[in-house]
C-alpha positions as CSV (number, residue, x, y, z in Angstrom):
1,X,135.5,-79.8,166.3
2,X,134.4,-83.1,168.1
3,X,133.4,-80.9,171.7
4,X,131.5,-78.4,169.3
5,X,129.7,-81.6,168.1
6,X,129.1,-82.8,171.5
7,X,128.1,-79.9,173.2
8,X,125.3,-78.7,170.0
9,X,125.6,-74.9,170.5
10,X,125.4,-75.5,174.2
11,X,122.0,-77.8,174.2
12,X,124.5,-81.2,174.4
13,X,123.5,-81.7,177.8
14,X,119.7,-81.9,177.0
15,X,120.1,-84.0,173.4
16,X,122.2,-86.5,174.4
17,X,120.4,-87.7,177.7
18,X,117.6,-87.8,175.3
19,X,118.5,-89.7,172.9
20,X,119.9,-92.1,175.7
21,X,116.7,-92.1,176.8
22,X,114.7,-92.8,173.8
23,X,117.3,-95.3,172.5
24,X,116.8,-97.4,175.8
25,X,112.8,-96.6,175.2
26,X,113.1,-98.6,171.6
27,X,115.2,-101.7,173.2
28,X,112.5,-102.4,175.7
29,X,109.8,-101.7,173.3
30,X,112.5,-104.5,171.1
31,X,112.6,-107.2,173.8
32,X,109.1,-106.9,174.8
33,X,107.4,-107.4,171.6
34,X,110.2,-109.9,170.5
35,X,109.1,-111.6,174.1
36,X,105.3,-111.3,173.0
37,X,106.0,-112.7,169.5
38,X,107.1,-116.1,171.1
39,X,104.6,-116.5,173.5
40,X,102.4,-116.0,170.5
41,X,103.9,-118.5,168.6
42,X,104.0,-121.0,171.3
43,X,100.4,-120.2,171.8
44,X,99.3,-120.9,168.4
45,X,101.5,-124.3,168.1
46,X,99.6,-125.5,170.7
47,X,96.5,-124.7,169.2
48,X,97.2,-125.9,165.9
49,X,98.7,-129.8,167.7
50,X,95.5,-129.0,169.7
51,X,92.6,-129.1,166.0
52,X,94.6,-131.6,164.6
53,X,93.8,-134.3,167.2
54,X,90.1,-133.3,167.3
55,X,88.3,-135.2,164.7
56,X,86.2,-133.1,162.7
Protein backbone atom coordinates (compact mmCIF):
# COMPACT_ATOMS: atom_id res chain seq x y z
CA UNK A 1 0.00 0.00 0.00
CA UNK A 2 2.83 2.47 1.09
CA UNK A 3 4.98 1.73 -2.63
CA UNK A 4 1.54 2.19 -4.46
CA UNK A 5 1.47 5.64 -2.48
CA UNK A 6 4.98 6.36 -3.41
CA UNK A 7 5.06 5.52 -6.82
CA UNK A 8 1.35 7.57 -7.77
CA UNK A 9 0.28 5.15 -10.60
CA UNK A 10 3.77 5.29 -11.86
CA UNK A 11 4.24 9.37 -11.92
CA UNK A 12 6.13 9.11 -8.26
CA UNK A 13 9.26 9.80 -9.87
CA UNK A 14 8.03 13.24 -11.38
CA UNK A 15 5.80 14.35 -8.07
CA UNK A 16 8.06 13.89 -5.57
CA UNK A 17 11.16 15.67 -7.03
CA UNK A 18 8.66 18.33 -7.41
CA UNK A 19 7.41 18.77 -4.50
CA UNK A 20 11.21 18.67 -3.18
CA UNK A 21 11.62 21.21 -5.34
CA UNK A 22 8.95 23.56 -4.57
CA UNK A 23 9.24 22.85 -0.83
CA UNK A 24 12.97 24.07 -0.94
CA UNK A 25 11.52 27.07 -3.38
CA UNK A 26 9.15 28.21 -0.24
CA UNK A 27 12.20 27.97 2.46
CA UNK A 28 14.25 30.44 0.51
CA UNK A 29 11.39 32.46 -0.42
CA UNK A 30 10.96 32.02 3.97
CA UNK A 31 14.57 33.12 4.88
CA UNK A 32 14.80 35.70 2.38
CA UNK A 33 11.86 37.78 3.30
CA UNK A 34 12.37 36.89 7.07
CA UNK A 35 16.13 38.32 6.22
CA UNK A 36 14.45 41.42 4.37
CA UNK A 37 12.02 41.98 7.33
CA UNK A 38 14.99 42.69 9.68
CA UNK A 39 16.95 44.82 7.64
CA UNK A 40 13.72 46.70 7.38
CA UNK A 41 13.23 46.91 10.86
CA UNK A 42 16.72 47.91 11.62
CA UNK A 43 16.31 50.49 8.91
CA UNK A 44 13.39 52.18 10.30
CA UNK A 45 14.85 52.17 14.07
CA UNK A 46 17.41 54.07 12.85
CA UNK A 47 15.21 56.40 11.30
CA UNK A 48 12.84 56.81 13.91
CA UNK A 49 16.34 57.46 16.83
CA UNK A 50 17.32 59.54 13.65
CA UNK A 51 13.61 62.37 13.84
CA UNK A 52 13.65 62.27 17.34
CA UNK A 53 16.98 64.10 17.76
CA UNK A 54 16.06 66.58 15.02
CA UNK A 55 14.26 69.44 16.64
CA UNK A 56 11.26 70.21 14.83
Amino acid sequence: MIKEFLDMGGYGAYIWPSYGVTAVVMIVMLVTSLRGLRENEVTLQSLEVSTKDKPE
